[in-house]
C-alpha positions as CSV (number, residue, x, y, z in Angstrom):
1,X,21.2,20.4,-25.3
2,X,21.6,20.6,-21.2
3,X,19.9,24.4,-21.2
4,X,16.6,22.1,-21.9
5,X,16.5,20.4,-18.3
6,X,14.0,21.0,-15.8
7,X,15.6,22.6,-13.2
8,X,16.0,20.3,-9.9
9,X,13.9,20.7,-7.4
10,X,16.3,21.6,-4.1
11,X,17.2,19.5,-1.5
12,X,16.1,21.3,1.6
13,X,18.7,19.8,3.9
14,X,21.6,20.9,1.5
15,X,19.9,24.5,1.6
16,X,19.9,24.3,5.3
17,X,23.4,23.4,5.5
18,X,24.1,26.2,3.5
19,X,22.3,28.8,5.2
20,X,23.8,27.5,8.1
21,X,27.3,27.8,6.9
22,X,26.4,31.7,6.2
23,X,25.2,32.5,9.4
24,X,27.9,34.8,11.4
25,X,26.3,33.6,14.9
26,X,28.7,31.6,16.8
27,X,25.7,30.5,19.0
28,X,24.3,28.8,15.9
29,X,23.6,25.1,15.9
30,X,23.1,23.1,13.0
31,X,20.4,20.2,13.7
32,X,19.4,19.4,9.9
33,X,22.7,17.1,8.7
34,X,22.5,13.6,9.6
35,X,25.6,12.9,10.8
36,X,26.9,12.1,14.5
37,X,28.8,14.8,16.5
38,X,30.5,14.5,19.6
39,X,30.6,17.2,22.2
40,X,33.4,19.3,20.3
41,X,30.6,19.5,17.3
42,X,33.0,17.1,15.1
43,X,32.2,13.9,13.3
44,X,35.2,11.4,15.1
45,X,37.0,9.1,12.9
46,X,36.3,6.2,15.5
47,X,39.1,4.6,16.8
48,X,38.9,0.7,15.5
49,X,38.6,2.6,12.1
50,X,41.9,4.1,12.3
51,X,43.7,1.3,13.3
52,X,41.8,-0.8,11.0
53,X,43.4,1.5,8.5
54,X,46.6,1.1,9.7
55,X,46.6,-2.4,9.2
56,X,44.8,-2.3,5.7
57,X,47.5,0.3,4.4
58,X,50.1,-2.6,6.3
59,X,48.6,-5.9,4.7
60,X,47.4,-4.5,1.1
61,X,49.3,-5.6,-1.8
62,X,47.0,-4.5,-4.7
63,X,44.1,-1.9,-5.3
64,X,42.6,-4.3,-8.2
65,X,39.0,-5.5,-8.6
66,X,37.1,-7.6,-6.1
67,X,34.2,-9.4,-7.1
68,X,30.8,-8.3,-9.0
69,X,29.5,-8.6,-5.6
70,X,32.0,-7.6,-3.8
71,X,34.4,-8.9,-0.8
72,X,32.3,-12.1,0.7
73,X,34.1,-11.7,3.4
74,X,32.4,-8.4,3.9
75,X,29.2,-9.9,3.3
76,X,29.2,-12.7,5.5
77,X,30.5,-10.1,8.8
78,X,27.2,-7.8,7.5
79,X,25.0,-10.7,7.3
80,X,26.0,-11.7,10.7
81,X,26.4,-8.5,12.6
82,X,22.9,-7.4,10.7
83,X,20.5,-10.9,10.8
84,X,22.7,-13.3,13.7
85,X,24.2,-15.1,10.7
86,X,24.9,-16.0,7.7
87,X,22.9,-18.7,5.6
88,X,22.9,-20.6,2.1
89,X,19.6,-19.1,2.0
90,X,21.3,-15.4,2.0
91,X,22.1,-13.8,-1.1
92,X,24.4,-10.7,-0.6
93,X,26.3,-8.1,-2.6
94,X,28.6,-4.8,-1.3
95,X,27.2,-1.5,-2.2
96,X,27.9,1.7,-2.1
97,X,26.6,3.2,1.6
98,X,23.0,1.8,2.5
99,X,21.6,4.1,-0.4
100,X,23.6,1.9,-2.7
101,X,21.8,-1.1,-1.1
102,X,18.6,0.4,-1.6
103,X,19.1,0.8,-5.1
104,X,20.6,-2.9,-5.6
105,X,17.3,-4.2,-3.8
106,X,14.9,-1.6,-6.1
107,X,16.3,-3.2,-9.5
108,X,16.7,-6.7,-8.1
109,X,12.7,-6.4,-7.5
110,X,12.1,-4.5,-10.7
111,X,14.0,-7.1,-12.6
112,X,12.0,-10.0,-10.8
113,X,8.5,-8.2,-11.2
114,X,8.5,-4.7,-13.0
115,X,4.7,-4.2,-11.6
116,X,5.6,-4.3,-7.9
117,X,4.2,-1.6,-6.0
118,X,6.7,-0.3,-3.1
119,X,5.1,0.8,-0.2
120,X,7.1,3.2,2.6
121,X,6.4,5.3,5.7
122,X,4.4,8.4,6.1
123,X,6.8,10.2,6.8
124,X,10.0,8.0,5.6
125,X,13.5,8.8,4.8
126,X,12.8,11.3,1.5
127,X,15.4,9.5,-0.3
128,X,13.3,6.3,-0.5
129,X,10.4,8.1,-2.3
130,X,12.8,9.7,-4.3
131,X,14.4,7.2,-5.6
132,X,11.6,5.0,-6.3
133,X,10.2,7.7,-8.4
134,X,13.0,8.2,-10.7
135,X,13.0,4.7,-11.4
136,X,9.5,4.8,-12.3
137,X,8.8,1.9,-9.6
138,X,5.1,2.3,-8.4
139,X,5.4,3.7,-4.7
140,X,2.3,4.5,-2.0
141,X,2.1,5.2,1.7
142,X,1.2,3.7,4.7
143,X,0.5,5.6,8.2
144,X,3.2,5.4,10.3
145,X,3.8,8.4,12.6
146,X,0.8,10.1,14.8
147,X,1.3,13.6,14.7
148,X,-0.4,14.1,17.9
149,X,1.3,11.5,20.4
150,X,4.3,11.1,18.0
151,X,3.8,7.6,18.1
152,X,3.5,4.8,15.8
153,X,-0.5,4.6,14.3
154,X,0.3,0.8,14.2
155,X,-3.2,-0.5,14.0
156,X,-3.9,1.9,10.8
157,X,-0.6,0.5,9.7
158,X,-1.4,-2.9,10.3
159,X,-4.7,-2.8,8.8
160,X,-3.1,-1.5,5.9
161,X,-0.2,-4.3,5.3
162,X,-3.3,-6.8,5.8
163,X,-4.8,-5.3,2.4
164,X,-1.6,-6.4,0.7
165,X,-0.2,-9.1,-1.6
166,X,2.2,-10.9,-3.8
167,X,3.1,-8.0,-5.7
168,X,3.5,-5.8,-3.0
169,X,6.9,-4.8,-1.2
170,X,6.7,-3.1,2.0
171,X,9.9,-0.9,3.3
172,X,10.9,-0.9,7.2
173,X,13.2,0.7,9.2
174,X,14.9,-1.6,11.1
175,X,15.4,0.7,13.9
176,X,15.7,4.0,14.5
177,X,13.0,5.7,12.5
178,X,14.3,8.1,9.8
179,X,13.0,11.4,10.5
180,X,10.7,10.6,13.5
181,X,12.8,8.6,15.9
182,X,9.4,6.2,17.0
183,X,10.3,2.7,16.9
184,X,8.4,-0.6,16.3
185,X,8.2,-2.7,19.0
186,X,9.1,-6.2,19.1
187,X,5.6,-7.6,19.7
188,X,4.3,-5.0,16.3
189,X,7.6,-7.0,14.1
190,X,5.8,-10.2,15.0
191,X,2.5,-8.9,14.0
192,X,4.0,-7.6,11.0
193,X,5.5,-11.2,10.7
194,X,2.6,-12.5,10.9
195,X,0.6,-10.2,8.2
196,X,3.6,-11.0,5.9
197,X,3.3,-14.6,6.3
198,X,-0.3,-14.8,5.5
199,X,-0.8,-12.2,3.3
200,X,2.8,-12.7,0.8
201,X,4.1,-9.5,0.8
202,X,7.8,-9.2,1.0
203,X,9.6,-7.1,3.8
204,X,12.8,-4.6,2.4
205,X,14.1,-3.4,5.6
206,X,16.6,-0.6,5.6
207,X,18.8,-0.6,8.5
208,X,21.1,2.5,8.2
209,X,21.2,2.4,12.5
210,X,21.9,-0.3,14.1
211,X,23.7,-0.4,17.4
212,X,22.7,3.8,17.8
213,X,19.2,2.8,19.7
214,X,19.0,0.2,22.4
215,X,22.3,-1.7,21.3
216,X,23.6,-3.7,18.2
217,X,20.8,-6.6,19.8
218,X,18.6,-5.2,21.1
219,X,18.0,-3.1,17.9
220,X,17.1,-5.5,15.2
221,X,15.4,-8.5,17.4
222,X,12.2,-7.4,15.7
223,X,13.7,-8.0,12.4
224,X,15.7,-10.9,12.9
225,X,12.4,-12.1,14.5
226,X,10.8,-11.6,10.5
227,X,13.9,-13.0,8.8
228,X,13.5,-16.2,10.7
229,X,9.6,-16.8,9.8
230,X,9.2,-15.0,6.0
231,X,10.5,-16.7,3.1
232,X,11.5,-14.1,1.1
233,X,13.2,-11.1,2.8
234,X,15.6,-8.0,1.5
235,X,17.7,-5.9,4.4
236,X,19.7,-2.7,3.3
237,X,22.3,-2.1,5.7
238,X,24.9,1.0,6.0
239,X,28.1,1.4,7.9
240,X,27.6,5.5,7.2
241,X,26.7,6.0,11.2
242,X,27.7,3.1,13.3
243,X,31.7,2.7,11.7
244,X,31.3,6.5,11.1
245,X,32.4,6.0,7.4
246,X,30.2,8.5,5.6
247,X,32.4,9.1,2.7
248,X,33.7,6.3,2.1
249,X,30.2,4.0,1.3
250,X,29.9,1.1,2.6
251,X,27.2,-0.9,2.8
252,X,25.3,-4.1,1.8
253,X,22.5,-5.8,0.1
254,X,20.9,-9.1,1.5
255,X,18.3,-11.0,0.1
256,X,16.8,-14.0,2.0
257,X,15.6,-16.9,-0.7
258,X,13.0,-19.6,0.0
259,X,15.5,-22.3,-1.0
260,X,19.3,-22.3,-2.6
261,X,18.4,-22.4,-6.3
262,X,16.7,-19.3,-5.8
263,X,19.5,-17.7,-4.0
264,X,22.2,-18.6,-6.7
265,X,19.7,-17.0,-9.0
266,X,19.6,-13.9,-6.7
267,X,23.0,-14.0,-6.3
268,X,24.0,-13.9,-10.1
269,X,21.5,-11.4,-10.6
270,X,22.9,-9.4,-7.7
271,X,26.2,-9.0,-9.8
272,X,24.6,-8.3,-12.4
273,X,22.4,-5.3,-11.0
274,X,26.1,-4.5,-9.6
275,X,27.7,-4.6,-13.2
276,X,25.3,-2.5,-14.5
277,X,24.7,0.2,-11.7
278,X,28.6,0.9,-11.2
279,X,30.5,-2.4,-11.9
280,X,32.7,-2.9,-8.4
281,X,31.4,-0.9,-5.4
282,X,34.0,0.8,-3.4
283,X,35.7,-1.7,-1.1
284,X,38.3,0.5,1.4
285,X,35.4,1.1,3.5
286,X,34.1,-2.2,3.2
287,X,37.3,-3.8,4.1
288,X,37.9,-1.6,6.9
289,X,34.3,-3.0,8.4
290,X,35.2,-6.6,7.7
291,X,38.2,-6.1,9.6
292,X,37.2,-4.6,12.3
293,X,33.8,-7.3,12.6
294,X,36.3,-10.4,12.4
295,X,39.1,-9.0,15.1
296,X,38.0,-9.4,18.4
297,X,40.1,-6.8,19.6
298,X,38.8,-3.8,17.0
299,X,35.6,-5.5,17.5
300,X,35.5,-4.9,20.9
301,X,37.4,-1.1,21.1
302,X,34.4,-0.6,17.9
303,X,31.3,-1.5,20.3
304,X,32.5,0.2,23.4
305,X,33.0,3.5,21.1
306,X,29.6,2.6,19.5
307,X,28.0,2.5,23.1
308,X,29.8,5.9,24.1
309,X,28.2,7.2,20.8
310,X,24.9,5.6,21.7
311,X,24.2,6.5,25.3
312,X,25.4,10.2,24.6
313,X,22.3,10.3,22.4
314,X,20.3,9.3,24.9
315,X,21.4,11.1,27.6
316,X,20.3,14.1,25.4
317,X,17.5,12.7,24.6
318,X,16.8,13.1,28.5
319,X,18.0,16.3,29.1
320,X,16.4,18.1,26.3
321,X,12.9,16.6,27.3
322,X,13.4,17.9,30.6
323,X,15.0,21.1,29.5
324,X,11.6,21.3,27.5
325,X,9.3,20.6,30.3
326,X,11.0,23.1,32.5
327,X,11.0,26.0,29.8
328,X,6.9,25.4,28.3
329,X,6.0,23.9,31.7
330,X,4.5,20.8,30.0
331,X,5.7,17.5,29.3
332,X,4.3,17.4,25.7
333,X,8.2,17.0,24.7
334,X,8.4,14.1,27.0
335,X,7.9,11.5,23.9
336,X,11.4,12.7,23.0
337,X,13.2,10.6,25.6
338,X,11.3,7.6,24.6
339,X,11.9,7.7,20.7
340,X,15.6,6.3,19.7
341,X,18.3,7.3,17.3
342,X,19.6,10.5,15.8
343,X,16.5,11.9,14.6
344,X,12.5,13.1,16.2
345,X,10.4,15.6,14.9
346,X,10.0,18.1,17.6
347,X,6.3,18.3,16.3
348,X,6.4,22.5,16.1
349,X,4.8,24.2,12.8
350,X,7.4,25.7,10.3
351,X,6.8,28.9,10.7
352,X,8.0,28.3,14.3
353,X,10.9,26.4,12.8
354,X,11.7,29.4,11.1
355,X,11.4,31.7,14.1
356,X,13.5,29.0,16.0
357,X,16.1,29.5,12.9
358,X,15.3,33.5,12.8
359,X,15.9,34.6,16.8
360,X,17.9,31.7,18.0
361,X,20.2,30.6,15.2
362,X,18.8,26.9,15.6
363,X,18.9,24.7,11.9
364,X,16.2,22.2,11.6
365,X,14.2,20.9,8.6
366,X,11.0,22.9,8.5
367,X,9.0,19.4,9.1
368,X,10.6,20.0,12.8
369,X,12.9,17.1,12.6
370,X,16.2,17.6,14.3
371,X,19.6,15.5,14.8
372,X,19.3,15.1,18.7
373,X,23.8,14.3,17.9
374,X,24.0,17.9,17.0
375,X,23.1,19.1,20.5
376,X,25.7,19.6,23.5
377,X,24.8,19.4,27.0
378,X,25.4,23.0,26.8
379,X,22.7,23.9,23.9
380,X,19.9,22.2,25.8
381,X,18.8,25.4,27.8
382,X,18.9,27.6,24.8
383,X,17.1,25.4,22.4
384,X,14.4,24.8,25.3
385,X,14.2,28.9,25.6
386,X,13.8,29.2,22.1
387,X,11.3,26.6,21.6
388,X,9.2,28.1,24.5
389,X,9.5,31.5,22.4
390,X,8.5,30.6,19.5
391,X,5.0,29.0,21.1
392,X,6.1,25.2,20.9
């Protein structure tokens, strides 16, 4: 029976990983994963996370079921940290990670209107595409990235919403673009607001980064901007990167409702999807979050840590653009610096990828997009030299 399948098509960043793990070079530095490192190359447990587990291991008296939808207490502190607070016009189930919220919010719509058409990034996160496609949900592009100033091409994506309607959903990244690293200001959310307003499509933001840009405000005024205005709203939001809890998937699904009948509907549905999908999602992770979200002191100890994590980004963020202009002698590499997050796409050909990978032992994606956290202060002059090698 299984000898029938199609073979699967590779994931590329697995491959990487692999090839990476097979390369004898201790010079080698692996730039395709998307996880943060520190300076040591290690992904931290973070420090309001282990005590947080050392009083959930104290205070636990059972490992039985929670709800269909999860811990609401969990809920309420995502809703809150994610959108300022939390409403009776919120609906809101745990999932498992933000990819587990994504899914949630793809059979909640398909559910509510089996002919929506998704509509994502060019480029987005792969996994959106992919998923949508296995489902059989209708999925399109809009232009997002400029390949040229590795920018946003927000008037052609603009223009594009404006052509939308009732039946359309349209995914965002909250912040932190996944793969480019180019951002949405606040003045393109309320345009965006605005286009969604008039035109009634519905806004699915995912928002896998919040707190690794700007700051845990700064990064989602733009959307809590939209959440305020819309009527109908869906956020996906992870605690893989900013609690550092990558295995242990946590993360939620919100939907904002016009009024409350609509969001005990959605909220019933919610546990239904959940029922269906994987019956409870995993709550260690999730309570380990809502701990540490409701304790001011973990709270605090978590943001400072968050902060640490945040400005080390960008403070190689600044150094490599600088390490780039010294070693090509042009500040083509300058946009680096200004995009925000983990990830930008160095915006170098694949073949040069490969000679990057070849000569230098440096693992990137072959689209050029690279986990800035995977640098050290120490890799910047090398990566610059190799870059400047291969042509960049």
């Amino acid at each position: 029976m299984f000898n029938s399948l199609p073979q699967p098509k590779p994931d590329a960043i697995i491959a990487l990983m692999a090839e990476y793990a097979a390369d004898p070079r201790d010079t080698k530095v692996d730039l395709g994963v998307g996880v943060y490192k520190d300076d040591e190359g290690r992904t931290p447990v973070m420090r309001a996370v282990r005590k947080a587990e050392e009083r959930l291991h104290a205070a636990q008296t059972t490992k039985t079921y929670t709800k269909l939808t999860g811990d609401p207490a969990f809920v309420k502190a995502m809703q809150e940290l994610g959108l300022g607070q939390a409403t009776d016009r919120m609906a809101g189930a745990a999932a498992p990670g933000g990819t587990g919220a994504l899914r949630v919010l793809f059979e909640l719509v398909s559910r509510a209107k089996p002919d929506a058409k998704f509509h994502i990034s060019n480029p987005s996160w792969p996994s959106h595409e992919g998923m949508l496609n296995n489902m059989g949900l209708s999925v399109s592009k809009y232009d997002y990235f400029d390949a040229e100033t590795c920018g946003v091409r927000f008037d052609d994506m603009l223009a594009y919403v404006n052509g939308l309607g009732a039946d359309d959903i349209v995914v965002l990244h909250g912040c932190c673009h996944n793969p480019t690293g180019a951002n949405l200001t606040d003045a393109q959310w309320a345009q965006l607001t605005e286009s969604a307003i008039a035109n009634g499509w519905t806004p699915l933001v995912d928002l896998a980064y919040q707190g690794m840009g700007d700051g845990l405000e700064e990064d989602v005024t733009g959307m809590r901007h939209m959440a305020s205005k819309v009527q109908r709203m869906m956020v996906a939001q992870s605690c893989s990167k900013n609690f550092g809890l990558y295995r242990d998937r946590a993360g939620c699904a919100t939907v904002i409702c016009p009024d409350v009948d609509e969001t005990k509907l959605v909220q019933a549905t919610l546990a239904s999807v959940n029922r269906m999908l994987y019956s409870f999602a995993p709550d260690h992770g999730a309570a380990l979050a809502e701990i540490i979200l409701n304790d001011p002191e973990l709270r605090a100890d978590w943001e400072a840590e968050l902060t640490e994590m945040r400005e080390r980004i960008n403070g190689l963020r600044d150094g490599l653009a600088e390490a780039l202009r010294q070693a090509t002698n042009s500040d083509r590499f300058d946009f680096i610096k200004e995009h925000r997050g983990m990830f930008s796409r160095l915006g170098v050909t694949p073949e040069q990828v490969k000679a990057m990978r070849d000569e230098a032992g440096i693992y990137m994606v072959q689209d050029s997009r690279m986990n800035i956290a995977g640098l050290t202060e120490e890799d910047l002059p090398a990566f610059a030299r190799a870059a400047a090698a291969a042509g960049a």
